[in-house]
C-alpha positions in Angstrom: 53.7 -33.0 -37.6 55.7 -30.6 -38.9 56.6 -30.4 -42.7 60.2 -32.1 -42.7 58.0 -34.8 -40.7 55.4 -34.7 -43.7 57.5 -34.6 -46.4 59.7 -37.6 -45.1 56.9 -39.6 -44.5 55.3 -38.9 -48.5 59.1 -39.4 -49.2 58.8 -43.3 -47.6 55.3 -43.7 -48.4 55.9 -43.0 -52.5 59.4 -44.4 -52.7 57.6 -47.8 -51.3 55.1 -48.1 -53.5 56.7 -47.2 -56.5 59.5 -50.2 -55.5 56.8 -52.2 -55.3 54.9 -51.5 -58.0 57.7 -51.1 -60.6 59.7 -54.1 -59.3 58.3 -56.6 -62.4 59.9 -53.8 -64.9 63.2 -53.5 -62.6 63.6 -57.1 -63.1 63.7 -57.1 -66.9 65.7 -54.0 -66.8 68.5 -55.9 -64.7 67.9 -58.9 -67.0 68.6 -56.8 -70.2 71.5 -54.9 -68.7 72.9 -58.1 -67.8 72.8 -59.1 -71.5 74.0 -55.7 -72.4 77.3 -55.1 -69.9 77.2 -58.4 -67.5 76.6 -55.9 -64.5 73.8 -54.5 -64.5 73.3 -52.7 -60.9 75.1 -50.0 -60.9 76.6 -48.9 -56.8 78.9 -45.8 -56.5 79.9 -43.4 -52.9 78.4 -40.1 -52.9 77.8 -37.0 -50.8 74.7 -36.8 -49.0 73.6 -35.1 -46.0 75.6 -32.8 -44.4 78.7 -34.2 -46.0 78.3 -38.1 -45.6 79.1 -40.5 -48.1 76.4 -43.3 -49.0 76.2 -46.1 -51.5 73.8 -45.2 -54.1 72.7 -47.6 -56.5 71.8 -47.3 -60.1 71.2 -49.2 -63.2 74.5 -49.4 -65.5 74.3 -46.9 -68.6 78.3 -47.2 -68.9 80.9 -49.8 -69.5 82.4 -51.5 -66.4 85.7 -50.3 -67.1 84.4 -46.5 -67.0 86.5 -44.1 -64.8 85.1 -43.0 -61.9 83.6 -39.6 -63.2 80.7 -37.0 -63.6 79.1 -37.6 -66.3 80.0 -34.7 -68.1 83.5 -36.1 -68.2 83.0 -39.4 -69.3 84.7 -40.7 -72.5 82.1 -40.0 -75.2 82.1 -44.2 -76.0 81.9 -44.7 -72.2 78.0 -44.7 -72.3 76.4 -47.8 -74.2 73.5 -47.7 -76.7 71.1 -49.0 -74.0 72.3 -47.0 -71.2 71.6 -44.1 -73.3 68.1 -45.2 -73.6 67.7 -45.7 -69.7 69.3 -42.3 -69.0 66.6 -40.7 -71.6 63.7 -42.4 -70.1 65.3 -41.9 -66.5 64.4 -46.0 -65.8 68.2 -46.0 -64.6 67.6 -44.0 -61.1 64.7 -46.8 -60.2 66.6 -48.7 -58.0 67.4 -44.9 -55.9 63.8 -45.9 -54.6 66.2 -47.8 -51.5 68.4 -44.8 -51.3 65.3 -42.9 -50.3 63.3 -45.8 -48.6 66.8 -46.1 -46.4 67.1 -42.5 -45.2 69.7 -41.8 -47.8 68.0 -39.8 -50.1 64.6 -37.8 -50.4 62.7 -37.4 -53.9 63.2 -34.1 -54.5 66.8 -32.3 -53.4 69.9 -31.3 -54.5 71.7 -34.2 -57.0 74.5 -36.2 -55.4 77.6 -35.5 -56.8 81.1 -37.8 -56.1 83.3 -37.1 -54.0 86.0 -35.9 -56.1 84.0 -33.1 -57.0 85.3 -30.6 -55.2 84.5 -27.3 -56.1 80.4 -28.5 -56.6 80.8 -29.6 -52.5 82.5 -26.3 -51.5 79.6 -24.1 -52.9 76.6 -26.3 -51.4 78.7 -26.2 -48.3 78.9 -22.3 -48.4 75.4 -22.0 -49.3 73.5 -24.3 -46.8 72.8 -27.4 -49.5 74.8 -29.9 -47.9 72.0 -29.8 -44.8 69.5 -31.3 -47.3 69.1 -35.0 -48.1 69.9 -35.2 -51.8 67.1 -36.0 -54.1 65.8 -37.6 -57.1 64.8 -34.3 -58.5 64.2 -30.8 -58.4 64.3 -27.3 -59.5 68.2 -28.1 -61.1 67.1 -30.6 -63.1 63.5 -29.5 -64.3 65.3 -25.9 -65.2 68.3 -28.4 -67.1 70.9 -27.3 -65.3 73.6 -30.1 -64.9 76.9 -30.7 -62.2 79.0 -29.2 -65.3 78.1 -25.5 -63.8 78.8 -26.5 -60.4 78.5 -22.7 -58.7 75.0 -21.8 -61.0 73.7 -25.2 -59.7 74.3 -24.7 -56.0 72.7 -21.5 -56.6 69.6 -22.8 -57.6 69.7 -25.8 -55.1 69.6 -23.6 -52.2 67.1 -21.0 -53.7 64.9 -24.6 -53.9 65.6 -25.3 -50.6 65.1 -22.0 -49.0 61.4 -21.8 -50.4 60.8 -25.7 -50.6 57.2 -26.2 -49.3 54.4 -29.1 -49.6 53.0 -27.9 -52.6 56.2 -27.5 -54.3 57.2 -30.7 -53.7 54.2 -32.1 -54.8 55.0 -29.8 -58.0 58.7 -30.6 -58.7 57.2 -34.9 -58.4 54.9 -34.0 -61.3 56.8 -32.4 -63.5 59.3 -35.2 -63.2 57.0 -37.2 -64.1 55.6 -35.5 -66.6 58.7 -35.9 -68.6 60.4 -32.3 -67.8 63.8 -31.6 -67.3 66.9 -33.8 -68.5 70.2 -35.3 -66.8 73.4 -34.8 -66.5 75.1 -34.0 -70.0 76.0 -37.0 -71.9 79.1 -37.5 -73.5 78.4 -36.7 -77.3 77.5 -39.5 -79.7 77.6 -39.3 -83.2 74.0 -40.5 -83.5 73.0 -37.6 -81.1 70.9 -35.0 -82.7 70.6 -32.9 -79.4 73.5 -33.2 -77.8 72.8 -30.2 -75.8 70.7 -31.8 -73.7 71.6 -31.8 -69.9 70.3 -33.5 -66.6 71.4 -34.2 -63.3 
């Protein structure tokens, strides 16, 4: 078995069990979002592999009305007090457990980013990213760098991918878990003390 083999097969084997096992707290998470926005499951098109578009599906941090943006470029008020506190803790990417159960995704790669953003797909296409399934996490997002430096970012996705092995994997799974790294930049909030903080 070679390693793509090994690492799709940990990919299906975590993703599944973490569903699974996490599916009580994804319940009162869609129960609370419902109480906070009245649509709590979150679906948007993005780029995957080799230039395809999926559904991926999130948990809402945002108002319905939101425009369809990065999240760097979202009105600072689009983001609601309880999606700020999923997007710290990360509990809104759960349901991205399909996504990589489906064949979408795999739990470590480059981000998805939206269609619309243009010059982030033209430098993973130039530098070999878009041949990757997009991930959970990575290198990116543990080093906090965010789709708002779209060139540096394709940079570092395809120096991740280029040396991506087992044991890094492994590595990158941990740290996530571990609490490193942050998201994509949210819009800034008066009641933000860090504002500087970025994921993905």
């Amino acid at each position: 078995m070679t390693q793509t083999h090994i690492i799709r097969t940990l990919d299906l084997l975590i993703a599944t069990v973490g569903l699974v096992a996490t599916a009580p707290l994804l319940l009162l998470l869609l129960f609370i979002g419902w109480w906070d926005t009245g649509a709590p499951l979150f679906c948007q098109t993005r780029i995957g592999r080799r230039g395809h578009t999926f559904t991926l599906w999130k948990l809402r941090t945002m108002r319905p009305d939101t425009p369809q943006v990065a999240t760097h470029l979202a009105p600072p008020s689009a983001v609601t007090r309880w999606g700020r506190f999923l997007r710290r803790t990360k509990l809104d990417e759960l349901p991205q457990l399909i996504n990589v159960i489906k064949g979408d995704m795999s739990l470590v790669g480059p981000r998805p980013c939206l269609p619309t953003q243009i010059e982030l797909i033209a430098a993973r296409a130039r530098l070999g990213v878009l041949e990757a399934r997009p991930g959970l996490t990575g290198l990116a997002q543990l080093s906090g760098i965010d789709m708002s430096t779209p060139e540096r970012l394709a940079e570092v996705e395809a120096q991740m991918l280029e040396h991506l092995t087992l044991r890094s994997y492994l590595s990158y799974l941990l740290l996530t878990l571990m609490g490193k790294g942050a998201r994509d930049a949210l819009p800034p909030h008066k009641a933000d003390r860090h504002p500087q903080n970025k994921t993905i």
